[in-house]
C-alpha positions as CSV (number, residue, x, y, z in Angstrom):
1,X,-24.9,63.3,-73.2
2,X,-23.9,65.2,-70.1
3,X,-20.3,66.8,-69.7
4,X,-18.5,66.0,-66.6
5,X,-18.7,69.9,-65.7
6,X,-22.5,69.3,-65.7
7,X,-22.6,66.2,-63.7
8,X,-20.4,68.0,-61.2
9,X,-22.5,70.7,-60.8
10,X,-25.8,68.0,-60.8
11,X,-23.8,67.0,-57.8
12,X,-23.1,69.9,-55.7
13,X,-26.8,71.0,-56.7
14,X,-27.9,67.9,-55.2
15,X,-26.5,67.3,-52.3
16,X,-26.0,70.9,-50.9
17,X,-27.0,70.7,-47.2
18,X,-30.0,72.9,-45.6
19,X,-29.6,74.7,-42.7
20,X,-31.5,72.9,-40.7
21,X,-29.5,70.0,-41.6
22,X,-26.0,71.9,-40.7
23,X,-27.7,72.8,-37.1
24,X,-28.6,68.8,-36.9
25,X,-25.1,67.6,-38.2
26,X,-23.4,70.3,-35.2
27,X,-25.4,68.8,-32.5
28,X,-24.8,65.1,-33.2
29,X,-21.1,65.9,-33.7
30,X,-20.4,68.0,-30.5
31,X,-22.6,64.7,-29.0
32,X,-20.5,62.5,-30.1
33,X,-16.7,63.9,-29.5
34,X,-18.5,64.7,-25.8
35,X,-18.8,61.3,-25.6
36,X,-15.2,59.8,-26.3
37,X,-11.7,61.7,-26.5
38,X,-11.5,62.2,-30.0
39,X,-13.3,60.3,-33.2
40,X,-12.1,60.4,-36.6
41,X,-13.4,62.4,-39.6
42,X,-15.0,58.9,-41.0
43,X,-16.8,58.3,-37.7
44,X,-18.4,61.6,-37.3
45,X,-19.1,61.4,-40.9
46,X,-21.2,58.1,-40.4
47,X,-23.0,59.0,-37.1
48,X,-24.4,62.7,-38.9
49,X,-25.6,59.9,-41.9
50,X,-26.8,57.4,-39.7
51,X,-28.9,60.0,-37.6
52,X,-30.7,60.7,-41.0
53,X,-30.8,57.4,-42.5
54,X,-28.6,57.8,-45.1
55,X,-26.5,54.9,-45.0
56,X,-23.2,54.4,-47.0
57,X,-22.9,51.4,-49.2
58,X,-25.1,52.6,-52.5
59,X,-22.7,53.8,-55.3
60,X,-23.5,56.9,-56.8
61,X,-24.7,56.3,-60.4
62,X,-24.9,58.4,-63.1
63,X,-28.8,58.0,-63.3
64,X,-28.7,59.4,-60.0
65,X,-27.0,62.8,-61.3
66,X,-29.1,63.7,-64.1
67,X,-28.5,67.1,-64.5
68,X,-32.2,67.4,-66.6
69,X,-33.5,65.9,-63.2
70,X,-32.0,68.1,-59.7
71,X,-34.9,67.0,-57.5
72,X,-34.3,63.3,-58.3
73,X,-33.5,61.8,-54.4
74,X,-31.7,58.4,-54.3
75,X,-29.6,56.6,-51.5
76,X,-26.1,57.7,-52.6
77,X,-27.3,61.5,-53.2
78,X,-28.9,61.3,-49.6
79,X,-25.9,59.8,-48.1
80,X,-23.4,62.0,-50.0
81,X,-25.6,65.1,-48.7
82,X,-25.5,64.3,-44.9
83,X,-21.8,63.6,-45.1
84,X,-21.5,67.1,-47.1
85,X,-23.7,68.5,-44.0
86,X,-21.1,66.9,-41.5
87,X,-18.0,67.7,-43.0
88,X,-19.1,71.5,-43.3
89,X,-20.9,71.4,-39.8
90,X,-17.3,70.4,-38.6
91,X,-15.3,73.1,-40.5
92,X,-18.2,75.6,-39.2
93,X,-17.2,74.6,-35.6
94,X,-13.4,74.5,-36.2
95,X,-13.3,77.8,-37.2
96,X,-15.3,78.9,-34.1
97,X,-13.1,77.4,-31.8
98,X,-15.5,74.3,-30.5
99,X,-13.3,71.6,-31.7
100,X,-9.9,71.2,-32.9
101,X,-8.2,69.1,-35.2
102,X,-6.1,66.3,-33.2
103,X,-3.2,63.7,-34.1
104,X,-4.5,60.8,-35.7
105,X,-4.4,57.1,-34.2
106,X,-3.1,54.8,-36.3
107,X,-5.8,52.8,-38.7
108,X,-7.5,56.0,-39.2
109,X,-8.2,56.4,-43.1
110,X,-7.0,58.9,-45.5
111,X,-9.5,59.7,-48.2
112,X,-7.7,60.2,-51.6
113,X,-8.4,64.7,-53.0
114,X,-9.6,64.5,-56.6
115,X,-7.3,67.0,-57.5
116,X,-4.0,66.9,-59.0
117,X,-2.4,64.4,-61.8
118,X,-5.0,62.7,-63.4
119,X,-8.1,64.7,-62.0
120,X,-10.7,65.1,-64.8
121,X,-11.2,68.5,-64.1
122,X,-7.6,69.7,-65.4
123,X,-4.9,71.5,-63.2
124,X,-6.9,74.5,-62.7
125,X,-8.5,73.4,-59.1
126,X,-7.8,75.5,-56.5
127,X,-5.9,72.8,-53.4
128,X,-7.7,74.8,-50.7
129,X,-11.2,74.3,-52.4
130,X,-11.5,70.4,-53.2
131,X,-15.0,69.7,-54.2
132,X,-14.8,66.0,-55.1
133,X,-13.0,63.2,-53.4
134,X,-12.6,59.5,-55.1
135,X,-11.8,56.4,-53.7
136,X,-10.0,53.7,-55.8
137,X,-9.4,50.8,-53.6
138,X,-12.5,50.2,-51.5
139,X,-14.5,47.4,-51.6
140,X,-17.2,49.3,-52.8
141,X,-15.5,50.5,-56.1
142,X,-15.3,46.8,-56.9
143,X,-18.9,45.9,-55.8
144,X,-20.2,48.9,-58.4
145,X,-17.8,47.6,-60.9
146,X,-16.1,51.3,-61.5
147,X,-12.3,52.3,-60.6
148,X,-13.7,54.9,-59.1
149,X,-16.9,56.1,-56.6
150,X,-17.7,59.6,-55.6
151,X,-17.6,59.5,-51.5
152,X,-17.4,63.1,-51.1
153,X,-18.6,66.0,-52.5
154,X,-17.9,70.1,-51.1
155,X,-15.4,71.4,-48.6
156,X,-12.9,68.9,-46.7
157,X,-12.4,69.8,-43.1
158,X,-8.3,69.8,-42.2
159,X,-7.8,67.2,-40.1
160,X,-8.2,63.6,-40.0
161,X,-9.2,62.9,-36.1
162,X,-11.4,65.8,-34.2
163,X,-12.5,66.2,-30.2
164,X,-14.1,69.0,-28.0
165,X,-11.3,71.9,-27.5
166,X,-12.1,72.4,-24.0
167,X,-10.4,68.7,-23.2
């Protein structure tokens, strides 16, 4: 049986972007926010995923993290590593100064930090380093039949809503 400390590092193992993957995930998002005023993180999120056919939907499984297994490819761990890649590709260009963080519009969605009361991992996580986020209420927790489903996995971007800082 696996401890949660390995499935977690099965998980960052596995869906650790390449670099050609960041460049890819850069490109598509400095496309994208030059196409509109501003998009939200979920929206840049999807587009990187969609670009590399890693569509959301599949819940993450514990089959699919088999620590004894790390080359194992399956939809979630595919979709969870192209949402890693646009979430750090994002970071990457806020801290060069290509895109800033913006107010969000109302609807946009807040993704819930696996840190804090009740976070498996005990009280020892650092806030500024979240490498897990969980989702309780979407549709697709119910669908999988679990109270909770892995939708993110490494660093979280600050900010919500993004676009081009030259606008």
């Amino acid at each position: 049986m696996s401890t949660l400390d390995d499935i977690r590092t099965a998980i960052d193992a596995a869906t650790e972007p390449e670099q050609p993957a960041l460049e890819r995930a850069r490109m598509i998002i400095v496309d994208k926010l030059g196409e509109r005023d501003s998009l939200g993180l979920d929206e840049l999120i999807e587009s990187v995923c969609e670009a590399y056919e890693a569509h959301s939907g599949e819940p993450l499984r514990l089959v699919d993290v088999d620590p004894s297994a790390p080359d194992t490819d399956t939809p979630a761990l595919r979709n969870l590593r192209y949402a890693r890649a646009a979430r750090t590709a994002i970071i990457a260009l806020l801290d060069e100064g290509t895109i800033v963080a913006v107010e969000p519009l109302p609807g946009d969605g807040e993704m819930v930090r696996a840190t804090g009361e009740g976070d498996p991992a005990g009280d020892d996580h650092d806030d500024d380093e979240v490498t897990a986020a969980k989702e309780t209420t979407d549709a697709a927790a119910a669908e999988a039949g679990a109270e909770e489903v892995v939708v993110a996995t490494g660093p979280q971007p600050e900010g919500r809503r993004f676009s081009l800082a030259d606008r």
